[in-house]
C-alpha positions in Angstrom: 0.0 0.0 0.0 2.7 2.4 0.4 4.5 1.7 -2.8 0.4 2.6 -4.3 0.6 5.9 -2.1 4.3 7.2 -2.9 3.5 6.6 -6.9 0.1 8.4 -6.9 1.8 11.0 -4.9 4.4 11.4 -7.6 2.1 11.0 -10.4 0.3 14.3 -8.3 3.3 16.2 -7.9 4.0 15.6 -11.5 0.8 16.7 -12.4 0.9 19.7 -10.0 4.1 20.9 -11.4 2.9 21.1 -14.9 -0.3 23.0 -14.5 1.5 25.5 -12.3 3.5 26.3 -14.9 0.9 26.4 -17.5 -1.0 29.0 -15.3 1.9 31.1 -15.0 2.6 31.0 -18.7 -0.7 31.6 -19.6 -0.8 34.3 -17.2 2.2 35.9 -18.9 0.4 35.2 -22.9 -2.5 37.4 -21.4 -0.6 40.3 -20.2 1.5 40.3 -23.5 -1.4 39.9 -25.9 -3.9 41.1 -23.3 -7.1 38.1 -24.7 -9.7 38.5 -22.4 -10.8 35.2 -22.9 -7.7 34.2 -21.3 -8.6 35.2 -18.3 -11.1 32.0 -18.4 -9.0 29.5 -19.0 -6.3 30.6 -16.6 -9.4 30.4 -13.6 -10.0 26.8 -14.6 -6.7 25.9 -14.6 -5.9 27.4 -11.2 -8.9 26.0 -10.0 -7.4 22.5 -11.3 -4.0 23.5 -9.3 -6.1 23.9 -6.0 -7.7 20.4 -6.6 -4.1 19.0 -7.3 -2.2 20.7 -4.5 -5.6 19.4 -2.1 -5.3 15.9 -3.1 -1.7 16.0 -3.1 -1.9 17.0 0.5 -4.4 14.5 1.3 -2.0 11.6 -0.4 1.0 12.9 1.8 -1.0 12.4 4.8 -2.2 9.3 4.0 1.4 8.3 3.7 2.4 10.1 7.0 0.1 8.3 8.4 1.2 5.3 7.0 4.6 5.2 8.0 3.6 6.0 11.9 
């Protein structure tokens, strides 16, 4: 079971990492071209972010709790 938990918590981080950075560049693509419709997509994908970094947290304390 902790093998299961520290690879979903990877695939998470993983995950995490690469919509943070999408947010953040599309962030940057709407102040430089300045598409309001932008402003959309970047909400939904922060919004995804906040899922990630809750279920991220809720895998790492599984695991914490785990290992105890």
């Amino acid at each position: 079971m902790e093998k299961s938990l520290r690879t979903n918590l990877e695939r998470v981080q993983n995950r995490l990492a690469v919509w943070l950075v999408l947010v953040i560049c599309l962030w940057i693509v709407k102040e430089i071209i300045g598409w309001g419709f932008l402003q959309y997509v970047i909400w939904l994908a922060a919004a995804y972010v906040v899922f990630l970094m809750g279920l991220w947290l809720s895998l790492a304390w599984q695991l914490w709790r785990h290992g105890k």
